[in-house]
C-alpha positions in Angstrom: 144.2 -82.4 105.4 144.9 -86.2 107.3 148.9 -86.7 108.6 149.1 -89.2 105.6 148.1 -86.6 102.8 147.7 -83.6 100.7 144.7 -82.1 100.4 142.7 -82.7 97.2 142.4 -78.7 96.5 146.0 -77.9 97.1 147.1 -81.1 94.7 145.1 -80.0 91.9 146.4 -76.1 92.7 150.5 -76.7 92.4 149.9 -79.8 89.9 147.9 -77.0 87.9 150.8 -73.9 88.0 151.3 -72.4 84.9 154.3 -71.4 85.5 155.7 -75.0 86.3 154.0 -76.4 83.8 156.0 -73.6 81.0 159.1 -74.6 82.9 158.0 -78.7 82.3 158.5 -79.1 86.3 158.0 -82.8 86.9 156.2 -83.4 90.8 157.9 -86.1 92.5 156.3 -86.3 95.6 154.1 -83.6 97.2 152.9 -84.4 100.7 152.6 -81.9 103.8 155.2 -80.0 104.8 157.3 -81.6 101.8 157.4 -81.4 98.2 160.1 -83.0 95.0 160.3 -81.4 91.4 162.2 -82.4 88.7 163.2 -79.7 86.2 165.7 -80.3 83.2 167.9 -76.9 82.7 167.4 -75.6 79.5 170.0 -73.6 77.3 168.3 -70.6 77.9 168.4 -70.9 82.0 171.9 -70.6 81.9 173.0 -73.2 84.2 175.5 -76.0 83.9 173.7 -78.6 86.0 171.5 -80.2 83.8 168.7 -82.2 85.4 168.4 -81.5 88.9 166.0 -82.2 91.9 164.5 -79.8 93.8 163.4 -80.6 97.6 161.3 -78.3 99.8 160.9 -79.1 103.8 158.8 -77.5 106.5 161.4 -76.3 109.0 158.4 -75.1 111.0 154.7 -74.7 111.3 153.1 -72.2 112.8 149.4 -70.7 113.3 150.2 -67.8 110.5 153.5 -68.2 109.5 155.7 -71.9 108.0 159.0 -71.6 107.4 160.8 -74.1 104.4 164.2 -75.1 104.2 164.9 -75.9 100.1 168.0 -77.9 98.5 168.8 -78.2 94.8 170.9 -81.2 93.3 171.6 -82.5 90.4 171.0 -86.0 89.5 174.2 -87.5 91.0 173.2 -86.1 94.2 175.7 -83.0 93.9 174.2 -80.2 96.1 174.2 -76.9 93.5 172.0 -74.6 95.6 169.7 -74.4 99.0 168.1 -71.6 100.3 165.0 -70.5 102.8 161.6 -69.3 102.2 159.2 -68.2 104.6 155.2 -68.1 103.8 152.7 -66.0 105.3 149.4 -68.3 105.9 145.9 -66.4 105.8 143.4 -67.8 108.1 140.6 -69.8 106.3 136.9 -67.7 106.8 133.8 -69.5 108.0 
């Protein structure tokens, strides 16, 4: 994976979710150590937003751990939610 770009497997991986696609989640932007989604609020999510914007950025990368700071807005720019995820990385074999 260059500075400038994601990886070609990883693209097709998160453009390919079936669980965003159900949901109709709209990729923005995707490059390393940030991502954009779009997701319009249906009825049946209970939420009063409407369409909002979901942003994920790497606090910090490590060797086997990255740590991601995520915001949610809605399209006016409102901050509605933000929370912090951490991933556990497994070494590549070979």
């Amino acid at each position: 994976m260059t500075a400038s770009r994601v990886a070609p497997a990883i693209r097709r991986w998160i453009l390919g979710d079936a669980f965003a696609r159900r949901l109709r989640m709209q990729v923005l932007a995707l490059r390393p150590g940030r991502s954009r989604v779009r997701l319009r609020v249906e009825p049946w999510m209970v939420n009063v937003h409407g369409l909002t914007v979901a942003e994920a950025r790497e606090a910090r990368l490590g060797r086997r751990t990255a740590f991601y700071a995520m915001t949610v807005r809605t399209r006016v720019g409102t901050t509605v939610a933000t929370c912090q995820g951490v991933v556990h990385r497994r070494l590549q074999e070979g």
